[in-house]
N, C-alpha and C positions, 0 to 999 in steps of 0.2 A: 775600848776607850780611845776617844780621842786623841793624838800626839800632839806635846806640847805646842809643836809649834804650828802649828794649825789655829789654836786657840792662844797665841801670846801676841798683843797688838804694842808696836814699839809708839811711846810718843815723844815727840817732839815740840816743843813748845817754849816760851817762857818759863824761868824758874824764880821769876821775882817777886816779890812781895804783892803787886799790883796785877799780877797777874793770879794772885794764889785762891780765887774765891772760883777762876773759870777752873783752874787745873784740877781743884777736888771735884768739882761737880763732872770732870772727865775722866777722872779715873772712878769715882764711883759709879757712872755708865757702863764703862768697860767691865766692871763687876758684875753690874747688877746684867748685864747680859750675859754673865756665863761665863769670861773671858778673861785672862793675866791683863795688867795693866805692866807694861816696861819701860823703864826711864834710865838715861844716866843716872839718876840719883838713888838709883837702887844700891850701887858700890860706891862706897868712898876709900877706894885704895889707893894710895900715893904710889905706888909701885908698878899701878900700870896707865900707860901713857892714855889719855882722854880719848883719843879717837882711835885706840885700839881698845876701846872698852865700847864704843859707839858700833861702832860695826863688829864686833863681835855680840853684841844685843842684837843687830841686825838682822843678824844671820839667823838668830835665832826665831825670830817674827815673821809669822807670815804677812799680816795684818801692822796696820801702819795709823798715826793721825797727825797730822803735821798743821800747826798754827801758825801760817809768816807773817802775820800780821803785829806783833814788834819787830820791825824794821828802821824804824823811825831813826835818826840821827841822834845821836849821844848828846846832852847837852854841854857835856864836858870837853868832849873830843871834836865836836862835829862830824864824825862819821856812824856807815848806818852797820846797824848790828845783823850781821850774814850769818850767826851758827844757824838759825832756822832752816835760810832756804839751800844751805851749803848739806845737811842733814837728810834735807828733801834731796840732793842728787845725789848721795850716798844711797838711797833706798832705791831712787830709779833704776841706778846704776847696778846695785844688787841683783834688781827683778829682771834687768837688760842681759847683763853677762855672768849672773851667779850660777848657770846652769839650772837645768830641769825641775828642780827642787825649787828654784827659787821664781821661777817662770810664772806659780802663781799667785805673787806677793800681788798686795792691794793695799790701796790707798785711801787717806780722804784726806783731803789739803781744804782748810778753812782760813780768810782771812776775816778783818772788821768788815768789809765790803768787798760783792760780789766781782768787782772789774778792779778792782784797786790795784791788784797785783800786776798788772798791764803796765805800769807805770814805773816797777824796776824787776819784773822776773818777767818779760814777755814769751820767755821760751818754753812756758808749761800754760802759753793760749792754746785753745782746743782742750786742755783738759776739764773737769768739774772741779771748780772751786767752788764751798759753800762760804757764804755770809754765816760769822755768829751775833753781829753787830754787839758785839764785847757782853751780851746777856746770856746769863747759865740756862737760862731753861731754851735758848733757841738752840746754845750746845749741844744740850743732852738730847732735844727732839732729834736734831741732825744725825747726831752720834751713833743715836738708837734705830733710824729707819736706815741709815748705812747698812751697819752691824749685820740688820737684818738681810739683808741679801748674801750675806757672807758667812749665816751658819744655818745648818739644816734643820734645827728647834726653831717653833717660834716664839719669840721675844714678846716682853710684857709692851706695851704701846710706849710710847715716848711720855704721853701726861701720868703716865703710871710712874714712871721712872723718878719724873718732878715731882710727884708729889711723898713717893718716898725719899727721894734725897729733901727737901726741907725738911720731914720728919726725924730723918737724920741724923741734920744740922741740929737739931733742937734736942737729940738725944746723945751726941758724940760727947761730950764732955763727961755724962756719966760711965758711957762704955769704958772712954779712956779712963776716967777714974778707979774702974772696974780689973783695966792692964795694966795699970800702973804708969800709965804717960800722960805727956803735957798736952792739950788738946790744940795748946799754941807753938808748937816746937815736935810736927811731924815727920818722921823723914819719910822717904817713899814706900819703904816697905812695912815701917810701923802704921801709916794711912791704910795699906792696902789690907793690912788684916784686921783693923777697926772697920773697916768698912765689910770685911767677908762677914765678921766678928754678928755685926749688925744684919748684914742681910741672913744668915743662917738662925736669927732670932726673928726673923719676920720673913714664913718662907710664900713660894707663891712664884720666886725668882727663878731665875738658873743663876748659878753663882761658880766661881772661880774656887777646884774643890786644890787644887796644887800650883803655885809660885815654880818648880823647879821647871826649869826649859833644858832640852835635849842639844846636843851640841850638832 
């Protein structure tokens, strides 16, 4: 078998409302390829400090997706919101100096546009940044022809993936009615087993068979 942390991809992203129709159609990719989806919002423990729960996810992830594409200025504050790309050099920084273990962490950093990030993170020019130009199904292609270089199955195609995540969408409400949850009020790890939940009733996938990550 696999070790978790071979197959646990941490992501990074928005967790706001406006962003919540891109985050499920990303963590149901990361599923429906066989793989843990990891987020802060898997713990909500007041007991341990945020960014020692950040990097301790970290550690555990080989595999990485990072969206800095909410950066934009607060309309409240006027200032721009850094956990994204501050996130993204916590992972850098992991695969840089975490030792041998960590040497073969991998990334995929997506913003709304291909060069946009040139504009306030110019210090990751020369990397691959993809466009998702804020649409689910250019996500989940991206996500999915990633992925694929980064495990030794091969993966269902990216239009496969779209076209089971809309079918999904249009079945989640009864699943969730089926576990007993609100289809509008998901936390991260009630999503992730609605969606295992789902894909182990329509097989054909690789799917994510264990959530627990190795230390």
């Amino acid at each position: 078998m696999r070790p978790a942390y071979d197959d646990n991809v941490f992501i990074n992203c928005p967790f706001d409302e406006a962003y919540r129709p891109m985050f499920r159609a990303l963590v149901f990719t990361v599923h429906a390829c066989g793989m843990t989806a990891r987020s802060a919002l898997e713990v909500d423990n007041g007991a341990e400090v945020r960014i020692e729960k950040i990097t301790r996810i970290i550690g555990q992830c080989r595999h990485s997706i990072h969206d800095i594409s909410h950066t934009d200025a607060d309309a409240a504050s006027g200032l721009p919101r850094m956990n994204m790309p501050f996130e993204l050099g916590l992972f850098l920084g992991a695969k840089r100096y975490g030792g041998p273990r960590h040497q073969s962490k991998t990334c995929i950093i997506f913003d709304r546009e291909r060069y946009r990030y040139q504009q306030f993170l110019s210090d990751i020019a020369g990397q691959d940044i993809r466009a998702h130009r804020n649409d689910p199904a250019e996500l989940i292609r991206s996500v999915r022809n990633a992925l694929a270089t980064m495990r030794p199955a091969r993966l269902p195609s990216g239009q496969l993936i779209r076209e089971q995540y809309e079918a999904f969408l249009l079945e989640v409400a009864d699943v969730c009615a089926e576990m007993q949850l609100d289809p509008e009020d998901l936390g991260h790890r009630d999503l992730a087993e609605v969606i295992i939940a789902w894909l182990e009733r329509n097989p054909g996938h690789p799917r994510s068979i264990s959530g627990a990550a190795d230390e």
